[in-house]
C-alpha positions as CSV (number, residue, x, y, z in Angstrom):
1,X,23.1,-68.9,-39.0
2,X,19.9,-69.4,-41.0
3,X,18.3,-71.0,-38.1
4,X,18.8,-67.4,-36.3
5,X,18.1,-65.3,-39.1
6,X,14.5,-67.4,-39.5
7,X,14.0,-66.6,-35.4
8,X,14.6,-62.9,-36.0
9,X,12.5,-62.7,-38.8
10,X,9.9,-64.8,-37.3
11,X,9.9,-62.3,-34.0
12,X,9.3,-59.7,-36.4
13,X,5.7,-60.9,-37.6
14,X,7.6,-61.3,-41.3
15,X,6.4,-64.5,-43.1
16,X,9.2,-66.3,-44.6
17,X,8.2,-68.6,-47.7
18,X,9.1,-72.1,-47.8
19,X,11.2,-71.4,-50.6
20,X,13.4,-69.5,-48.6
21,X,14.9,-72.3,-46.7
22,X,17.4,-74.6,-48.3
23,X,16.4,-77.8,-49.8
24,X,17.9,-80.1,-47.3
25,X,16.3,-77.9,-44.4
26,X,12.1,-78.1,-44.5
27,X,11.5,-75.8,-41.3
28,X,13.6,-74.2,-38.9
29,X,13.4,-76.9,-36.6
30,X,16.5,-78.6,-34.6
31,X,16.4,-82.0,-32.9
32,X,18.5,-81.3,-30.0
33,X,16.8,-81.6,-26.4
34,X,18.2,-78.5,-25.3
35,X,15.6,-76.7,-28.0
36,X,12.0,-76.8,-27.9
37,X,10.7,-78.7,-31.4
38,X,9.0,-75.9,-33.1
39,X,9.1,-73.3,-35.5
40,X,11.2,-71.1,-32.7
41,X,14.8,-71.3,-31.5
42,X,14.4,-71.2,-27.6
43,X,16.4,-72.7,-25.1
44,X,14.3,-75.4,-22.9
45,X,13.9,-75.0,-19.4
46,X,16.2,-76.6,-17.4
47,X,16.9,-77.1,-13.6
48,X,21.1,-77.3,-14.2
49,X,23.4,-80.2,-13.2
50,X,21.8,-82.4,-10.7
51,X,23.6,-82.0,-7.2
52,X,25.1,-84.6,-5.7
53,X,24.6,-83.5,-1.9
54,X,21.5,-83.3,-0.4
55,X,20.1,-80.1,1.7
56,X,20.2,-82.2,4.8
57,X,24.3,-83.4,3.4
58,X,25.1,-79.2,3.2
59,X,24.3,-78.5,7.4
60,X,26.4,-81.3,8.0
61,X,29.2,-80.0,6.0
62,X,28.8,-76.9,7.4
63,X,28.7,-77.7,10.8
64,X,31.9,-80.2,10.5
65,X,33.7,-77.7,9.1
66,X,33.4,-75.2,11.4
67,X,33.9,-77.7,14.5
68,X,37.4,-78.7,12.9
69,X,38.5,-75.7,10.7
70,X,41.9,-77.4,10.1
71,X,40.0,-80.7,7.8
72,X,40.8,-80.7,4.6
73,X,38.7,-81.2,1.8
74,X,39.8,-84.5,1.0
75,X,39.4,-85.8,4.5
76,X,35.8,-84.2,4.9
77,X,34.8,-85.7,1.6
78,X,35.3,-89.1,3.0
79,X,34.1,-88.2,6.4
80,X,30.9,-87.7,4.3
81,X,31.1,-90.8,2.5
82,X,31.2,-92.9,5.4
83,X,28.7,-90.7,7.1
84,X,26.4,-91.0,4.3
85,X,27.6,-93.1,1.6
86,X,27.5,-89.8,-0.9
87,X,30.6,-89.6,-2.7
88,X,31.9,-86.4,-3.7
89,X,35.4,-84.6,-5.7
90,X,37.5,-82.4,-3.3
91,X,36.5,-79.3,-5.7
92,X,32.7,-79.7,-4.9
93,X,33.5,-80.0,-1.6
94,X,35.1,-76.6,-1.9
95,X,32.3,-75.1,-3.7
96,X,30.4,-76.3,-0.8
97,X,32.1,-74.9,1.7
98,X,32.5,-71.5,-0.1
99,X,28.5,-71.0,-0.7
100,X,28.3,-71.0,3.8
101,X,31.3,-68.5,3.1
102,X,34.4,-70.6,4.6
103,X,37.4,-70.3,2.1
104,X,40.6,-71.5,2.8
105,X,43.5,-69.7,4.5
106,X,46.2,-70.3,6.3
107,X,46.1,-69.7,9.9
108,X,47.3,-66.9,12.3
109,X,50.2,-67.4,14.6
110,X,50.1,-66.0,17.9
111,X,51.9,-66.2,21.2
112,X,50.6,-68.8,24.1
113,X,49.5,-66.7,27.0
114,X,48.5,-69.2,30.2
115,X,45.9,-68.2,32.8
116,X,48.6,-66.7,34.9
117,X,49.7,-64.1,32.1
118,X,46.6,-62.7,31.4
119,X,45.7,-62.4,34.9
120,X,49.3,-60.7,35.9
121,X,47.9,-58.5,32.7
122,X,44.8,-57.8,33.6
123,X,46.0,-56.4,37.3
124,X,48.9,-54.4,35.6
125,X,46.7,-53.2,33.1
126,X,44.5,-52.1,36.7
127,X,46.9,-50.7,38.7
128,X,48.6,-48.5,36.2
129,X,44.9,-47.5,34.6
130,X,45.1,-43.7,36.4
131,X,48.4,-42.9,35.5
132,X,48.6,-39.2,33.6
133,X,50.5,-38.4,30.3
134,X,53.4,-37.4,32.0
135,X,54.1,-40.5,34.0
136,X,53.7,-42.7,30.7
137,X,55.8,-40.2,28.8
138,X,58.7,-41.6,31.1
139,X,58.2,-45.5,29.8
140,X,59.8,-47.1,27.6
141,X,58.5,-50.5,26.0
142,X,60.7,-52.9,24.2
143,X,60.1,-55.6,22.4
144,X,61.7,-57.9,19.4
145,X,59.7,-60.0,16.7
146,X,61.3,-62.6,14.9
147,X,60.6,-63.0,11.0
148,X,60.9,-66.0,9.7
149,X,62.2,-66.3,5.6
150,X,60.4,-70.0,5.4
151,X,57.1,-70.5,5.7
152,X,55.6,-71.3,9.0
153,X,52.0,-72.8,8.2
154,X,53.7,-76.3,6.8
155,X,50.9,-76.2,4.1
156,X,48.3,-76.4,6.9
157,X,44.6,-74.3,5.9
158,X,41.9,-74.0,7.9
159,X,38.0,-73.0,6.8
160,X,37.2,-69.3,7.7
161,X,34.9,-66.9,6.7
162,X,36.3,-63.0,6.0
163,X,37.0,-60.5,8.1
164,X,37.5,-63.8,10.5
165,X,41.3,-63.7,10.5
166,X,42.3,-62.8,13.9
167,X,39.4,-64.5,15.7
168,X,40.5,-67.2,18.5
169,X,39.2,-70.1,16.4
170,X,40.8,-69.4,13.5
171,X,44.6,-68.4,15.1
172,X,47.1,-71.4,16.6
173,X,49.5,-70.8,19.2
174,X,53.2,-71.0,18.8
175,X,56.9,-69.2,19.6
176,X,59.3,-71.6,18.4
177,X,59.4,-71.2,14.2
178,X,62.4,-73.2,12.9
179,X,64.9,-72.0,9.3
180,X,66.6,-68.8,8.6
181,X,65.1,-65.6,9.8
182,X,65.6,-62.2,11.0
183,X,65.4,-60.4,14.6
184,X,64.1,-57.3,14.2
185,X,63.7,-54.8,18.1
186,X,62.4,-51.8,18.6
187,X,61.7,-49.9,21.9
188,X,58.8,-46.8,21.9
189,X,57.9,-44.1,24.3
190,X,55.7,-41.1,24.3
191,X,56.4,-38.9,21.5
192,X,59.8,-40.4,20.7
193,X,61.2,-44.1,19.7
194,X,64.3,-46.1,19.1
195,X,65.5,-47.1,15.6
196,X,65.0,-50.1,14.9
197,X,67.8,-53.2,15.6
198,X,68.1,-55.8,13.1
199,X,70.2,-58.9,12.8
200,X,70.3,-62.2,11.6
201,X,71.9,-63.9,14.7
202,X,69.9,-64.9,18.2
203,X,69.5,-62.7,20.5
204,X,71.7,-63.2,23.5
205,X,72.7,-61.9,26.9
206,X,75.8,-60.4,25.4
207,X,74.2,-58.9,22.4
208,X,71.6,-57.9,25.0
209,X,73.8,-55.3,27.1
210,X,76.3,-54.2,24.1
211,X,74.2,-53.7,21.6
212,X,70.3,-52.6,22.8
213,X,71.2,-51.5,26.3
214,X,74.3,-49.9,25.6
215,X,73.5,-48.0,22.1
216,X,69.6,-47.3,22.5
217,X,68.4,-47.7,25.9
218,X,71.2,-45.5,27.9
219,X,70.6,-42.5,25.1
220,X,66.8,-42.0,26.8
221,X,68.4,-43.1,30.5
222,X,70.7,-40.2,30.6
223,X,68.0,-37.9,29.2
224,X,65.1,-38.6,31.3
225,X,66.8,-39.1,34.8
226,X,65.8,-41.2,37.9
227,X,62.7,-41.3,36.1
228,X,62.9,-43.1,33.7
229,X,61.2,-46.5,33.4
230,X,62.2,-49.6,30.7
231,X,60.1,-52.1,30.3
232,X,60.8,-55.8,28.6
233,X,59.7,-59.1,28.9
234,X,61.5,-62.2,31.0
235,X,63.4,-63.6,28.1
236,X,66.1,-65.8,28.8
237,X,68.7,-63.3,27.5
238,X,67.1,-60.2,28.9
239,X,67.6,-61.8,32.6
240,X,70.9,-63.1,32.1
241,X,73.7,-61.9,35.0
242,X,75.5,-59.7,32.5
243,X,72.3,-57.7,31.8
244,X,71.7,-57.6,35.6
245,X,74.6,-56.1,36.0
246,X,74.4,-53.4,33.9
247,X,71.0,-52.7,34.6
248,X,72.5,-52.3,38.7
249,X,75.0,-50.0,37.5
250,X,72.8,-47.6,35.5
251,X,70.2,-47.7,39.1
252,X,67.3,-47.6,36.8
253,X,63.8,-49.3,37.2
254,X,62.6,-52.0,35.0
255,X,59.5,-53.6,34.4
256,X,59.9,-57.4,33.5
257,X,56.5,-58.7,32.5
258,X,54.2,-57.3,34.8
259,X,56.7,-57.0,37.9
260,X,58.4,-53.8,38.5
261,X,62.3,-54.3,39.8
262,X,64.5,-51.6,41.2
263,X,68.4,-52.1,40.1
């Protein structure tokens, strides 16, 4: 405290007299290095820690990282030490990667689409491009999404950057996702929609035609006429004989995928 008091003073232009200080103390001087050895208390310059990687170690990191965005830190740390022989913790190697910007996440999980879906997309999406208001306003699109109450990811990160989420790099493909969950579907049309179905079971062929056929779909059937267009996908239980059936007995047009059938 005297050693401050002394510095302010000092700043001031105000001689102190020797007799100020205590007897044990001659001058206001400290012996640690981190102090310059005069009559002021200022902190020494000082370039930090020294850093174990080198500027030509960071690109390497860097581009590693983003080649492979599912390496951990641990296994890129010893990718680097047998690379280069530096040897660094898993939480440098996480500051690291988080001065280029890559933090880690987990990933995205999206449905596999081969080359033949997005083409049988691409000329749906073309041949239906002209279509006015009131020819959509007689669709219907369906669709169910499975929650899952586990976690999906298995504790696998990856390295992205924000705002990087839904980027192709960054996403894995997958439809199967094991333990307990919910099945949640939900049809939509122009200006209007179906409440929403939820269950706990798999979806089946029965389930199929007595619960979302039955109870949702027919309600917009009978009030829309010959007209009327549902569209789902060519799940195993939406194509089962049962649905068929029904679907033949309402003579209503569906859309399966990107093929249109007449029942």
């Amino acid at each position: 405290m005297i050693f401050y008091v002394v510095e302010l003073l000092d700043d001031w232009n105000v001689d102190v007299p020797s007799w100020k200080y205590p007897g044990n103390l001659e001058s206001p001087r400290v012996s640690s290095p981190r102090f310059r050895n005069d009559s002021k208390m200022s902190r020494c310059y000082s370039t930090g820690r020294f850093q174990i990687t080198t500027p030509n170690e960071d690109p390497y990191l860097a581009v590693t990282a983003k080649r492979n965005r599912r390496i951990t830190a641990s296994d890129l740390s010893r990718q680097l030490s047998s690379a280069t022989g530096t040897t660094v913790s898993r939480q440098t190697m996480y500051r690291r990667l988080g001065h280029i910007g890559l933090y880690a996440h987990r990933p995205v999980r999206c449905i596999p689409l081969t080359a033949t879906h997005c083409r049988l997309r691409l000329t749906w999406s073309r041949e239906h491009a002209l279509w006015s208001p009131q020819q959509w306003s007689c669709v219907m699109f369906s669709d169910e999404s499975r929650f899952s109450l586990q976690s999906d990811s298995r504790r696998t990160l990856i390295s992205r950057a924000p705002g990087t989420r839904y980027h192709q790099e960054n996403t894995i493909e997958r439809h199967r996702y094991g333990g307990a969950g919910w099945l949640v579907w939900g049809g939509i049309i122009l200006g209007s929609r179906t409440d929403l179905h939820v269950q706990s079971v798999t979806m089946t062929g029965h389930i199929y035609r007595d619960v979302i056929l039955e109870q949702h779909v027919r309600l917009f059937r009978g009030a829309m006429g010959a007209e009327f267009l549902f569209m789902d996908d060519n799940a195993r239980p939406h194509r089962a004989n049962i649905v068929d059936e029904c679907l033949q007995s309402e003579e209503s047009t569906v859309w399966i995928g990107q093929h249109t059938h007449r029942t």
